[in-house]
HTML snippet that shows the backbone in 3Dmol.js (N, CA, C, O; Angstrom):
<script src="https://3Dmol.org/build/3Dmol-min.js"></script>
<div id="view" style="width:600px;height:400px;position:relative"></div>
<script>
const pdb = `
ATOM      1  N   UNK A   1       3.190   0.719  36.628  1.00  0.00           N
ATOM      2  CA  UNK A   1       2.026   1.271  37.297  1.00  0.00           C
ATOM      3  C   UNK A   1       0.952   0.192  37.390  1.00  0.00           C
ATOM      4  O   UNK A   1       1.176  -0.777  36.665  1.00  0.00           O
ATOM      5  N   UNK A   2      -0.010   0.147  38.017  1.00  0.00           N
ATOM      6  CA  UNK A   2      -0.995  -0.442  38.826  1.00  0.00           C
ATOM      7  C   UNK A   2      -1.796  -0.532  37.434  1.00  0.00           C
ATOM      8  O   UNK A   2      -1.990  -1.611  36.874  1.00  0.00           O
ATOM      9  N   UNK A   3      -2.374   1.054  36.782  1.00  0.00           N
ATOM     10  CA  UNK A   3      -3.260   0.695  36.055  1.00  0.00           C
ATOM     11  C   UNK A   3      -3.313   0.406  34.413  1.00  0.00           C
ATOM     12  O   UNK A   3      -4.147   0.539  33.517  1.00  0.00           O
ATOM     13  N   UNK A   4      -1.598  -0.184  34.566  1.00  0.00           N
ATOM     14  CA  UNK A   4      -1.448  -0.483  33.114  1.00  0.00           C
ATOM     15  C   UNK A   4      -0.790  -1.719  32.894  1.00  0.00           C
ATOM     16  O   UNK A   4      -0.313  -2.209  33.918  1.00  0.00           O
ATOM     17  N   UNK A   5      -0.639  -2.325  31.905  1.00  0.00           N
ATOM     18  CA  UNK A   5      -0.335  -3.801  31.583  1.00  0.00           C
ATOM     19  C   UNK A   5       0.551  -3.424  30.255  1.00  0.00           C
ATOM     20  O   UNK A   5       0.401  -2.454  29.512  1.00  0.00           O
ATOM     21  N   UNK A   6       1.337  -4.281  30.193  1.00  0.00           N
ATOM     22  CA  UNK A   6       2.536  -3.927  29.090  1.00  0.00           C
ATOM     23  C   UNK A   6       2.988  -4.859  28.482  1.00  0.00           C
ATOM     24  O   UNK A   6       3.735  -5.712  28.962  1.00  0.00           O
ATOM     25  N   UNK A   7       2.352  -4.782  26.680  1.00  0.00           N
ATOM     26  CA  UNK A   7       3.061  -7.001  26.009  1.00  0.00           C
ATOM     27  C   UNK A   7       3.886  -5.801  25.120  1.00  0.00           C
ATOM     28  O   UNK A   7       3.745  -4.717  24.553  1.00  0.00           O
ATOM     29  N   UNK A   8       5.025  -7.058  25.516  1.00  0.00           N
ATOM     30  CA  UNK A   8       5.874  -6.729  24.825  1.00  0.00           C
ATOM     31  C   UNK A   8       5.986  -8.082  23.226  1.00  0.00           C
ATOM     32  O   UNK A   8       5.845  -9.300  23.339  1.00  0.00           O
ATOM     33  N   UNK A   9       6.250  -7.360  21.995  1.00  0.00           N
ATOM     34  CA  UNK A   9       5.694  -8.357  20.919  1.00  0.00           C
ATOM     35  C   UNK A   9       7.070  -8.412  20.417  1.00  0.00           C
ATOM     36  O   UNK A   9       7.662  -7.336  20.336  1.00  0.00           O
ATOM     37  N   UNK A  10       7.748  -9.604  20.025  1.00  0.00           N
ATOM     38  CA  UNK A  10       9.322  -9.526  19.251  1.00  0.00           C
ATOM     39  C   UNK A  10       8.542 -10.827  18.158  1.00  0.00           C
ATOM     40  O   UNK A  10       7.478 -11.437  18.265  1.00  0.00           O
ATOM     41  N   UNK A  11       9.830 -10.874  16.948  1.00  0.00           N
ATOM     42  CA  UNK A  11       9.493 -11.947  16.382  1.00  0.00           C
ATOM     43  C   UNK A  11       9.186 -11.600  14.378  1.00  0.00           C
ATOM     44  O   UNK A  11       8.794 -10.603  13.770  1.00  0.00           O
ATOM     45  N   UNK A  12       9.554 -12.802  13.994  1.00  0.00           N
ATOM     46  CA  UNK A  12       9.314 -12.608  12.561  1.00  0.00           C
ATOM     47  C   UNK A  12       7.639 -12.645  12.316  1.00  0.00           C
ATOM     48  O   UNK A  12       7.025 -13.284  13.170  1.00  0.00           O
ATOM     49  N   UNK A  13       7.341 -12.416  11.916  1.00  0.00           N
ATOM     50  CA  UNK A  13       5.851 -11.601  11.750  1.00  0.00           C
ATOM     51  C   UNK A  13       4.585 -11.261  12.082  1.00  0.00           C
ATOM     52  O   UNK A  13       3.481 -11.469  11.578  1.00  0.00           O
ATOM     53  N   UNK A  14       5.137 -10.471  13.414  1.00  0.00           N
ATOM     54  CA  UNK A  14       4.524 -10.317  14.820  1.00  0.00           C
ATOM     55  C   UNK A  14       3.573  -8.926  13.856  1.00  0.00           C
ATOM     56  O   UNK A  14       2.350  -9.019  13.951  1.00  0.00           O
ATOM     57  N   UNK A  15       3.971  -8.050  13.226  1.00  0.00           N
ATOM     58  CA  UNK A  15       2.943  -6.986  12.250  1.00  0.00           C
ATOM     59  C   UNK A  15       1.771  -7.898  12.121  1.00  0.00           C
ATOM     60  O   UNK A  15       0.661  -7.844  12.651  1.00  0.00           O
ATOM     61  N   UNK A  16       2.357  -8.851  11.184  1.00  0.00           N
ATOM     62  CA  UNK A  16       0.896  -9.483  10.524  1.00  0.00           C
ATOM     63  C   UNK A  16      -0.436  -9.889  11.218  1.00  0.00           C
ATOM     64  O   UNK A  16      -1.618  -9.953  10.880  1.00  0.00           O
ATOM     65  N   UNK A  17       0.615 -10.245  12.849  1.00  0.00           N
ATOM     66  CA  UNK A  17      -0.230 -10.992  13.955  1.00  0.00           C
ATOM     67  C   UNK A  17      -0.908  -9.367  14.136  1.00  0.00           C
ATOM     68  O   UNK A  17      -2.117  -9.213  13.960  1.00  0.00           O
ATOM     69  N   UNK A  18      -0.305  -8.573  14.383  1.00  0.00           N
ATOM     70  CA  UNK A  18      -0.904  -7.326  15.057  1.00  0.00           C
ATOM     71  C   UNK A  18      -1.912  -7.252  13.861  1.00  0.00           C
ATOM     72  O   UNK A  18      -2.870  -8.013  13.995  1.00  0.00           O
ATOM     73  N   UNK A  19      -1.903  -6.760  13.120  1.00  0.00           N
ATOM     74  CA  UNK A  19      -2.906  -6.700  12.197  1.00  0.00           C
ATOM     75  C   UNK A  19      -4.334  -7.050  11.795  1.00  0.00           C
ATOM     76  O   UNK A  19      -5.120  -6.366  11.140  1.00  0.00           O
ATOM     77  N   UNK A  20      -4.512  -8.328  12.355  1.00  0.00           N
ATOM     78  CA  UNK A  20      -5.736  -9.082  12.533  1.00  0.00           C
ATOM     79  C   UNK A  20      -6.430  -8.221  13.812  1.00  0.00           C
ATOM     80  O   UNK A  20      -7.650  -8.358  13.896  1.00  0.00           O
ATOM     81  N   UNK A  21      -5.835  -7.414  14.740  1.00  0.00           N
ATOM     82  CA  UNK A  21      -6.483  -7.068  16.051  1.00  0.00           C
ATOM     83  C   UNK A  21      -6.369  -5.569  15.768  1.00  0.00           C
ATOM     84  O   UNK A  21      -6.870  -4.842  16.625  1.00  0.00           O
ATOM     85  N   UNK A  22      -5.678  -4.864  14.498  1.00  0.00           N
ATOM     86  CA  UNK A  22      -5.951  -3.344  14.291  1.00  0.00           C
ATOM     87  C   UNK A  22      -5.263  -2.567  12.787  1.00  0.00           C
ATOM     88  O   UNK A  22      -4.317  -2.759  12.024  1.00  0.00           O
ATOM     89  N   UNK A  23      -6.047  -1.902  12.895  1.00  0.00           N
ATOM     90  CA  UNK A  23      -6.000  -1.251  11.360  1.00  0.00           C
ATOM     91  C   UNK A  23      -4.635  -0.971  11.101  1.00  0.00           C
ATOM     92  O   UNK A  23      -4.108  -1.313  10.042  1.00  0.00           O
ATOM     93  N   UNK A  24      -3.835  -0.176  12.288  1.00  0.00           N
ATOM     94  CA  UNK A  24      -2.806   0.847  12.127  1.00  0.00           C
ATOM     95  C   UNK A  24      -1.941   0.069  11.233  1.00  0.00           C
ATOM     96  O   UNK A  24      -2.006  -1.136  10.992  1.00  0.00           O
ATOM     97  N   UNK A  25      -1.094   0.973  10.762  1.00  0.00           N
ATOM     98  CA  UNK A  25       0.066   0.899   9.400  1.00  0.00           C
ATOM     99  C   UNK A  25       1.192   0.829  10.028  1.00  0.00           C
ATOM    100  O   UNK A  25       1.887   1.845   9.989  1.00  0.00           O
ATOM    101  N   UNK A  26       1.727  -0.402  10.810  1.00  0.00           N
ATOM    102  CA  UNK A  26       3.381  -0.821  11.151  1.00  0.00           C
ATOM    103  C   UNK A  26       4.327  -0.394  10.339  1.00  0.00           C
ATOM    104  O   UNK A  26       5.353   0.110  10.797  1.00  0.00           O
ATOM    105  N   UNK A  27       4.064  -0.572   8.673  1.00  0.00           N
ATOM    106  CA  UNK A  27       5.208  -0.160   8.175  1.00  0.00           C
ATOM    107  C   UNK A  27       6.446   0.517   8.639  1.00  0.00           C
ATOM    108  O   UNK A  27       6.456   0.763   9.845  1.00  0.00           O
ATOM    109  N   UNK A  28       7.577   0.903   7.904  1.00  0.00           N
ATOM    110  CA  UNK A  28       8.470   2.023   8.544  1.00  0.00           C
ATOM    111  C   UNK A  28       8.395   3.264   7.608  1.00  0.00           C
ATOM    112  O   UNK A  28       9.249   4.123   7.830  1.00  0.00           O
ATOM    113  N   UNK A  29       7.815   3.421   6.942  1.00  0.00           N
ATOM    114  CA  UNK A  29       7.780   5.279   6.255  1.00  0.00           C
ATOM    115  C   UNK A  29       6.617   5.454   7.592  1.00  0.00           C
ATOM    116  O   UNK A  29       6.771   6.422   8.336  1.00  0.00           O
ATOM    117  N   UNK A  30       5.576   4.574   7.827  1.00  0.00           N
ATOM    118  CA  UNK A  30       4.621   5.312   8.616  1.00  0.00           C
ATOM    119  C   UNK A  30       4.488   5.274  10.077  1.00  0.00           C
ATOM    120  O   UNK A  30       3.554   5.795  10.688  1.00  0.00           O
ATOM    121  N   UNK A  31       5.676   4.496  10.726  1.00  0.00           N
ATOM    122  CA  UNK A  31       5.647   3.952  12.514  1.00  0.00           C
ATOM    123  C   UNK A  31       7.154   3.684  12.478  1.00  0.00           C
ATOM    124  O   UNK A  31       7.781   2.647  12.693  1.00  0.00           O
ATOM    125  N   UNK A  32       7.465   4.640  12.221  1.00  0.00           N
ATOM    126  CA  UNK A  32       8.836   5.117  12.356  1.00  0.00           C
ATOM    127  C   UNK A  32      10.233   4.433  13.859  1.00  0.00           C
ATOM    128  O   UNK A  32       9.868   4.631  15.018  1.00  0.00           O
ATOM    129  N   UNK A  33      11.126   3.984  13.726  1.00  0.00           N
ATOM    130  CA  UNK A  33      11.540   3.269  15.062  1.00  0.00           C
ATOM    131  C   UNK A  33      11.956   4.624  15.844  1.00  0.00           C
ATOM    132  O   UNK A  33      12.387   5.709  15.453  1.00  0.00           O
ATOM    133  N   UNK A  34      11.548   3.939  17.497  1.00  0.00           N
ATOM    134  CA  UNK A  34      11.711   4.867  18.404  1.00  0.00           C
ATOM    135  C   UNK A  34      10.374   5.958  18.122  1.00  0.00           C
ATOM    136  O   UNK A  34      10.620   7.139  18.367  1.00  0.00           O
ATOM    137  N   UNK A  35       9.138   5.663  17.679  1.00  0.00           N
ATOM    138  CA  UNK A  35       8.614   6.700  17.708  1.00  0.00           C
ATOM    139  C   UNK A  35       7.071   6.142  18.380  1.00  0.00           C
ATOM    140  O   UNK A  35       6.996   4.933  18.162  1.00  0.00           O
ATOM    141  N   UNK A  36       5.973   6.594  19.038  1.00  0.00           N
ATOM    142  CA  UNK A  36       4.647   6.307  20.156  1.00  0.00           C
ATOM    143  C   UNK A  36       3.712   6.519  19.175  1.00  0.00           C
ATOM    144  O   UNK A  36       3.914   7.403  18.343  1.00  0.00           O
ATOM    145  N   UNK A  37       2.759   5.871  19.144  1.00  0.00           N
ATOM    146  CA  UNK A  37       1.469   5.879  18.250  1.00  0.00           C
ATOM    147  C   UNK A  37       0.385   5.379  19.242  1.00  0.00           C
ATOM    148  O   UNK A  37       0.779   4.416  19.899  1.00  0.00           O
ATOM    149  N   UNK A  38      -1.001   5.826  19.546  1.00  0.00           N
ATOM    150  CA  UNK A  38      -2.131   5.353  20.083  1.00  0.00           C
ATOM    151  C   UNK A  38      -3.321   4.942  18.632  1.00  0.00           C
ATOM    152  O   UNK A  38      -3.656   5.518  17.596  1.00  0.00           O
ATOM    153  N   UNK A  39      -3.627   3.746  19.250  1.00  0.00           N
ATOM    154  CA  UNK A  39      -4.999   3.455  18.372  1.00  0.00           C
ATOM    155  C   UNK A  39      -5.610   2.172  19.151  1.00  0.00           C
ATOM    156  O   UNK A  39      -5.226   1.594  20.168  1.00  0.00           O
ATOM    157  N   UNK A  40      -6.618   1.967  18.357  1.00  0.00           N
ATOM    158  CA  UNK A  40      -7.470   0.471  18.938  1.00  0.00           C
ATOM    159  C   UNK A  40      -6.441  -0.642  18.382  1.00  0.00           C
ATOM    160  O   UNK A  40      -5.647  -0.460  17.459  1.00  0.00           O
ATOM    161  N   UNK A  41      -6.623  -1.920  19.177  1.00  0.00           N
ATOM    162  CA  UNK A  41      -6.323  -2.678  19.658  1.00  0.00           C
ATOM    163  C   UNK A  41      -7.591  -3.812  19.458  1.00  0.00           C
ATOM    164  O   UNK A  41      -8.465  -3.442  20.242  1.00  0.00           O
ATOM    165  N   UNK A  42      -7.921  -4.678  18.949  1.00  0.00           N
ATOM    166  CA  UNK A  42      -9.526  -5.235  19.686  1.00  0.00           C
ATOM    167  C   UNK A  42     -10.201  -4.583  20.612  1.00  0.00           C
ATOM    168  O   UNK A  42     -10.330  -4.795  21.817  1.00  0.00           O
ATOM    169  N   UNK A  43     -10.751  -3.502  19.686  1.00  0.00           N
ATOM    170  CA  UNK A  43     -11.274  -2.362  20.116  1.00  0.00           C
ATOM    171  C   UNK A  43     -11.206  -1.491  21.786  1.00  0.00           C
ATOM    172  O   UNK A  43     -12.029  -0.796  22.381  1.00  0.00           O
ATOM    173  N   UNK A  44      -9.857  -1.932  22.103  1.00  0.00           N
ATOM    174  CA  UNK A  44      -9.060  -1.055  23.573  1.00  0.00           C
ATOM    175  C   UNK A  44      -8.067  -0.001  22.842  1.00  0.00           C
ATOM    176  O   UNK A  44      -7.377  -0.086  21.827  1.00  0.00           O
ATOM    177  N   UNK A  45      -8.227   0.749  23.532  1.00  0.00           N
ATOM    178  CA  UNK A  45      -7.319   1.884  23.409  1.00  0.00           C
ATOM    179  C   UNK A  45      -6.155   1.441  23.841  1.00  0.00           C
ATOM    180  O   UNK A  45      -6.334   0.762  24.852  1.00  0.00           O
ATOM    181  N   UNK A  46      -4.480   1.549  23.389  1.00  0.00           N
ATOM    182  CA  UNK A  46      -3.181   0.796  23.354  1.00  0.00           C
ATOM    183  C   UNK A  46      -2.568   2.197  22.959  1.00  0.00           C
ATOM    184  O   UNK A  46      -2.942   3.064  22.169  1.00  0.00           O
ATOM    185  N   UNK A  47      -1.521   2.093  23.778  1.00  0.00           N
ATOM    186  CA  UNK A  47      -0.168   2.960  23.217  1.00  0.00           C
ATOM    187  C   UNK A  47       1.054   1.950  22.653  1.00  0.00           C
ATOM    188  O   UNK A  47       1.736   1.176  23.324  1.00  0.00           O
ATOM    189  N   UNK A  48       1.094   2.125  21.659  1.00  0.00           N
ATOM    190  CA  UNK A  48       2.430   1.123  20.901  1.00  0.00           C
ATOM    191  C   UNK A  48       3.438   2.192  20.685  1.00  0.00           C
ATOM    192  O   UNK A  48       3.197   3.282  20.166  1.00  0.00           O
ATOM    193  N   UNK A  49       5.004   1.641  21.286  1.00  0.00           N
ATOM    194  CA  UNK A  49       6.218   2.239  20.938  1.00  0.00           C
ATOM    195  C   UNK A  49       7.096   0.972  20.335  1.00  0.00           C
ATOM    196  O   UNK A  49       7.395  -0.177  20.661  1.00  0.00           O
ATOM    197  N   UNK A  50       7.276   1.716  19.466  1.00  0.00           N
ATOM    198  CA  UNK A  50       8.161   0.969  17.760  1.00  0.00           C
ATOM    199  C   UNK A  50       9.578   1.143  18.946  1.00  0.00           C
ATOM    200  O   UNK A  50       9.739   2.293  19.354  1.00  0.00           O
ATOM    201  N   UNK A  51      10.447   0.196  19.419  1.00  0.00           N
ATOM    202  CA  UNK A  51      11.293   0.232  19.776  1.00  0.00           C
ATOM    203  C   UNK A  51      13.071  -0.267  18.880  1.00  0.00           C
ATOM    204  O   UNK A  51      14.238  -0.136  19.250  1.00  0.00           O
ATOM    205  N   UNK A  52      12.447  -0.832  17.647  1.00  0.00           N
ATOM    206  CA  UNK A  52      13.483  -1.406  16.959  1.00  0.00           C
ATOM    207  C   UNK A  52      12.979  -2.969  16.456  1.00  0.00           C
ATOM    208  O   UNK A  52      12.289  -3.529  15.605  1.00  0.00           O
ATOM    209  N   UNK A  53      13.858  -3.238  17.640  1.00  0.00           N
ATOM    210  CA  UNK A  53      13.966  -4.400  17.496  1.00  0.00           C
ATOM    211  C   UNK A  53      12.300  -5.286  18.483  1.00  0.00           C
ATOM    212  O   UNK A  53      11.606  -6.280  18.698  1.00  0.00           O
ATOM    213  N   UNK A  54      12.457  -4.512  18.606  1.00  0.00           N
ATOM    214  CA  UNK A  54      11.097  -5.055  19.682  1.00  0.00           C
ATOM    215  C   UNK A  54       9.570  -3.923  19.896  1.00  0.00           C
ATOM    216  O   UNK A  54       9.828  -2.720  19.869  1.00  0.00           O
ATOM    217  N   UNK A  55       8.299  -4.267  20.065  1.00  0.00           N
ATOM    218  CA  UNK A  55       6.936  -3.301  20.161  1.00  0.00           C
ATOM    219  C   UNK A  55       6.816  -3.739  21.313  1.00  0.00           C
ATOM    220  O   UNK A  55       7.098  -4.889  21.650  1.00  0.00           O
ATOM    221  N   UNK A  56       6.280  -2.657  22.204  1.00  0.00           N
ATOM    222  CA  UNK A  56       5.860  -2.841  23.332  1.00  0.00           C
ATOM    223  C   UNK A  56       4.835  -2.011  23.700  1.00  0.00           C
ATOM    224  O   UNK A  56       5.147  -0.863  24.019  1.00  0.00           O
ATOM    225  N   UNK A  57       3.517  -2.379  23.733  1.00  0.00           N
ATOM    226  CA  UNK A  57       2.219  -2.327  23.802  1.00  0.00           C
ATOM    227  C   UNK A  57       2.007  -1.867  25.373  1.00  0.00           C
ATOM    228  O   UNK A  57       2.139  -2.545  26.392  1.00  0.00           O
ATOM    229  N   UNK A  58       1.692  -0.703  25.245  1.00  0.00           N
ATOM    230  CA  UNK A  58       0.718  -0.372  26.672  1.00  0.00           C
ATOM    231  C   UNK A  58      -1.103   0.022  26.690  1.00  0.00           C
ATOM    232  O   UNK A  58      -1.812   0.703  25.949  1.00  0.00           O
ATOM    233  N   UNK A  59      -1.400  -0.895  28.080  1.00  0.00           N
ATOM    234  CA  UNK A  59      -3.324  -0.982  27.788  1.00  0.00           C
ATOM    235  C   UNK A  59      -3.863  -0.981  29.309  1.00  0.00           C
ATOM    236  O   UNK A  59      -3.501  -1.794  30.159  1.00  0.00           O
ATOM    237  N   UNK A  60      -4.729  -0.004  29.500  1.00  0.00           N
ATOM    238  CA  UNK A  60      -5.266  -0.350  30.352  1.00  0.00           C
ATOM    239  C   UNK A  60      -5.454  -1.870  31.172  1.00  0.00           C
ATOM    240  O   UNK A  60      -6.005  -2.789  30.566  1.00  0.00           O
ATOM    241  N   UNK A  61      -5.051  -2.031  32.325  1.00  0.00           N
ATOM    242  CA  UNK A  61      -4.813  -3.355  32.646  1.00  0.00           C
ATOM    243  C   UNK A  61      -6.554  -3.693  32.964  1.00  0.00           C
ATOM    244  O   UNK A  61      -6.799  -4.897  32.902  1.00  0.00           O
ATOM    245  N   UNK A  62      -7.332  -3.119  33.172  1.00  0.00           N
ATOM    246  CA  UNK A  62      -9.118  -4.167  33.422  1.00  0.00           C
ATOM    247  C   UNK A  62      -9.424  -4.966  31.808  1.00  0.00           C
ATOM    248  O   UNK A  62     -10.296  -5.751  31.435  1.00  0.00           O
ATOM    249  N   UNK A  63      -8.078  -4.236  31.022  1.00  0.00           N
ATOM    250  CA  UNK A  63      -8.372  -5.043  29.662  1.00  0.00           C
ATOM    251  C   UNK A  63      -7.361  -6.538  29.466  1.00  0.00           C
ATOM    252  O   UNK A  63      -7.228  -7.263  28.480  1.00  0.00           O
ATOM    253  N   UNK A  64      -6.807  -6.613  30.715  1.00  0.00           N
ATOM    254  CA  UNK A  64      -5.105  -7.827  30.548  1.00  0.00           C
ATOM    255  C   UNK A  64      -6.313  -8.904  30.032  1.00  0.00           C
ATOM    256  O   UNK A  64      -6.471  -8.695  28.830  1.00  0.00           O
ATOM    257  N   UNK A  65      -7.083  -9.816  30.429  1.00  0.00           N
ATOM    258  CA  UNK A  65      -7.322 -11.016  30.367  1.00  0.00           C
ATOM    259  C   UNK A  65      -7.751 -10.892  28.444  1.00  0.00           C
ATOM    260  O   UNK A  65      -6.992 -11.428  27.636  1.00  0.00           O
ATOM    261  N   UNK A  66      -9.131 -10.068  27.927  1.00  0.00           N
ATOM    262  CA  UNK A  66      -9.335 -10.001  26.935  1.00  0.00           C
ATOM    263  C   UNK A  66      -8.142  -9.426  26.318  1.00  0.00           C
ATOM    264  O   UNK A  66      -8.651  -9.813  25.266  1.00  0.00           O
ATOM    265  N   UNK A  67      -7.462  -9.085  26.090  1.00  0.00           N
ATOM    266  CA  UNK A  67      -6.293  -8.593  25.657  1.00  0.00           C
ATOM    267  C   UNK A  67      -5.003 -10.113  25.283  1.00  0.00           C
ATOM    268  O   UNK A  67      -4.437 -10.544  24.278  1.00  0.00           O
ATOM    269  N   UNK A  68      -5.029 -10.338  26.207  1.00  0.00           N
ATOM    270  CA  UNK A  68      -4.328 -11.823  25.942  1.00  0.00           C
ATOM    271  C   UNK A  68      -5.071 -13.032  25.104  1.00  0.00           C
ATOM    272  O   UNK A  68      -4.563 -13.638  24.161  1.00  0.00           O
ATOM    273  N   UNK A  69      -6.186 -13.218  25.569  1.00  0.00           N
ATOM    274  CA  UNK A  69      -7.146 -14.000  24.533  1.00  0.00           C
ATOM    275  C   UNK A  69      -7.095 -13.770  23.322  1.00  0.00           C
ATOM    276  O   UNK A  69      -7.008 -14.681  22.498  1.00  0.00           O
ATOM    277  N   UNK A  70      -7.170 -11.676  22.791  1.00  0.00           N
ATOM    278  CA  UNK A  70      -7.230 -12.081  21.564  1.00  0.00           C
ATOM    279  C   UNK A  70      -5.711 -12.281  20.642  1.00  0.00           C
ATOM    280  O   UNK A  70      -5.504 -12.712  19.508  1.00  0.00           O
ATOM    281  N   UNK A  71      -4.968 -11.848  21.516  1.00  0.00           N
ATOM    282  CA  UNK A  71      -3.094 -11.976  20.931  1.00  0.00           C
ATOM    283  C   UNK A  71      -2.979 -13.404  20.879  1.00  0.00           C
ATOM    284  O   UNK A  71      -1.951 -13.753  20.299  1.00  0.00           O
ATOM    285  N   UNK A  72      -3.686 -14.331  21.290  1.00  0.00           N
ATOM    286  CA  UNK A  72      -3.531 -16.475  21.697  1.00  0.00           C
ATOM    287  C   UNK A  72      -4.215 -16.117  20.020  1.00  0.00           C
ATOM    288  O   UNK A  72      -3.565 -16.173  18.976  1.00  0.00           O
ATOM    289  N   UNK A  73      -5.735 -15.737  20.155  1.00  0.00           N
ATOM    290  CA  UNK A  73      -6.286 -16.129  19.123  1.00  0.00           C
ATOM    291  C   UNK A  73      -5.717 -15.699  17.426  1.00  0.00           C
ATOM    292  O   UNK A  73      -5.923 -16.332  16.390  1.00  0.00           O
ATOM    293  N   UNK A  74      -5.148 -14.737  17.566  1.00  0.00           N
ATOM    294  CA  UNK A  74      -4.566 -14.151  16.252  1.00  0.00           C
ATOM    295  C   UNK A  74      -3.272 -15.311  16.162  1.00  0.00           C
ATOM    296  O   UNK A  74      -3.225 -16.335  15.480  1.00  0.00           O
ATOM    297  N   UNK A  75      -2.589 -14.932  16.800  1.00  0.00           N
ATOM    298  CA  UNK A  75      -1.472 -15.979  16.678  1.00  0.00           C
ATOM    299  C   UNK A  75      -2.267 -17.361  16.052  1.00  0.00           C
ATOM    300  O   UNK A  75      -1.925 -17.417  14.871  1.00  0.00           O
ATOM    301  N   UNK A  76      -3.224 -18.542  16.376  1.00  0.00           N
ATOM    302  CA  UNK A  76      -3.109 -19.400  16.339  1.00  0.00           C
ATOM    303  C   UNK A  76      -4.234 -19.272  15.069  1.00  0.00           C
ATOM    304  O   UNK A  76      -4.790 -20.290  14.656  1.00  0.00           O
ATOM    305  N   UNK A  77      -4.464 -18.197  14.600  1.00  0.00           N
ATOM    306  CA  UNK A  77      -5.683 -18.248  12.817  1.00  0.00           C
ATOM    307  C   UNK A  77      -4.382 -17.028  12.138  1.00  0.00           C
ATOM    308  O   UNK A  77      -4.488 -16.585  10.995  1.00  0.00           O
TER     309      UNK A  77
END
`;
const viewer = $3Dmol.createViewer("view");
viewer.addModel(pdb, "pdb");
viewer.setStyle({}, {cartoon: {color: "spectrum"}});
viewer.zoomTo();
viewer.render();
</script>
């Protein structure tokens, strides 16, 4: 769709990276695989689905550019 943007996150410790940009609890007793969770993001509203092997993040796309900036910046602190 037009008004959404979609990162998809794989990788050995892509949680930790997420983490710096939001509170939520990745774990697996609490973000269960195959299961949809909404919360902030660097403070955007995000739908994350726990797919397994892979997260794939949906966000309002007027948020793509800040949204990518802060996933560069976590990654690289």
């Amino acid at each position: 769709s037009d008004a959404q943007i979609f990162f998809q996150i794989t990788g050995k410790g892509s949680y930790q990276i997420l983490n710096k940009l939001t509170h939520f609890d990745f774990r697996e007793k609490s973000f269960k695989e195959m299961t949809v969770a909404q919360t902030l993001m660097a403070r955007v509203d995000c739908t994350f689905f726990n797919l397994g092997d892979r997260l794939l993040i949906s966000c309002n796309r007027s948020f793509e550019d800040y949204l990518k900036d802060r996933l560069i910046d976590a990654v690289n602190f």
